[in-house]
N, C-alpha and C positions, 0 to 999 in steps of 0.2 A: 504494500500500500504506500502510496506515495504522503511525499509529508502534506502534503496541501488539503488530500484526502482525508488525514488524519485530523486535520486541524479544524476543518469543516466540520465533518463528526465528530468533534469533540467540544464544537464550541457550546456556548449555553444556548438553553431555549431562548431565550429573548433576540439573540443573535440569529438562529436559524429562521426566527420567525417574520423576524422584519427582512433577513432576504427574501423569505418565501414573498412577503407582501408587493417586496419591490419587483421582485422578478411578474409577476401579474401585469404591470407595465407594458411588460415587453413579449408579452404572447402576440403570434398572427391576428387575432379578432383585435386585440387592444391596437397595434400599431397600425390596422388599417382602418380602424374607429377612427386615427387622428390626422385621415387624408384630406377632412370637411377645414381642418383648424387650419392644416399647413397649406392647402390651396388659397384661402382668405388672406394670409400671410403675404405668399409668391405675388398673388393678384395685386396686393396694394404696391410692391415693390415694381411688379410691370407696368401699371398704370404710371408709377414717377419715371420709366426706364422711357416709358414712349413718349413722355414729356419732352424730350431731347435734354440736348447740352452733355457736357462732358462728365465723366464720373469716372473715378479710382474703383475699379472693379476687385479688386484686393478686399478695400475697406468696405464695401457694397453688400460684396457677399458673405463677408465675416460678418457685416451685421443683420442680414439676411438671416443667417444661419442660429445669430441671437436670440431673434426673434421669432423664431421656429421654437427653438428649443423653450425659450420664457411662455409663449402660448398652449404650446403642448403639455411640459411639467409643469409647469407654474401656474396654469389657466391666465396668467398677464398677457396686456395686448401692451408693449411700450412703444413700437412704431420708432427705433431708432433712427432718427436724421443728422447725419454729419452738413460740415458748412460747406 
């Protein structure tokens, strides 16, 4: 048995239990429940993207990707806008 295995198996109940919780997150039915939140998301980003003018695609998508993850885990809508 590997140590990692051990240590999982070994940890306390409160410990397996909130991974258990967390891991319910990340089943197929949960991560395509959150296609409705991350399309709302993308959408508000393409509407500013066909606005024109220039943009840092770097900084864009990283906050993109912000704002995926704060709406998904978080249920927040923060709408990051750089200057």
């Amino acid at each position: 048995m590997r140590a990692l295995e051990r240590e999982c198996l070994n940890a306390p109940p409160a410990h397996r239990l909130g991974r258990a919780r967390r891991g319910q997150a990340f089943t197929g039915e949960a991560v395509r429940s959150y296609a409705g939140l991350i399309d709302g998301v993308v959408q508000r980003y393409f509407a500013r993207w066909d606005a024109g003018g220039e943009f840092q695609a770097y900084h864009v998508c990283k906050d993109l990707a912000f704002d995926v993850a704060a709406c998904v885990l978080l249920g927040m809508q923060l709408d990051v806008r750089r200057p």
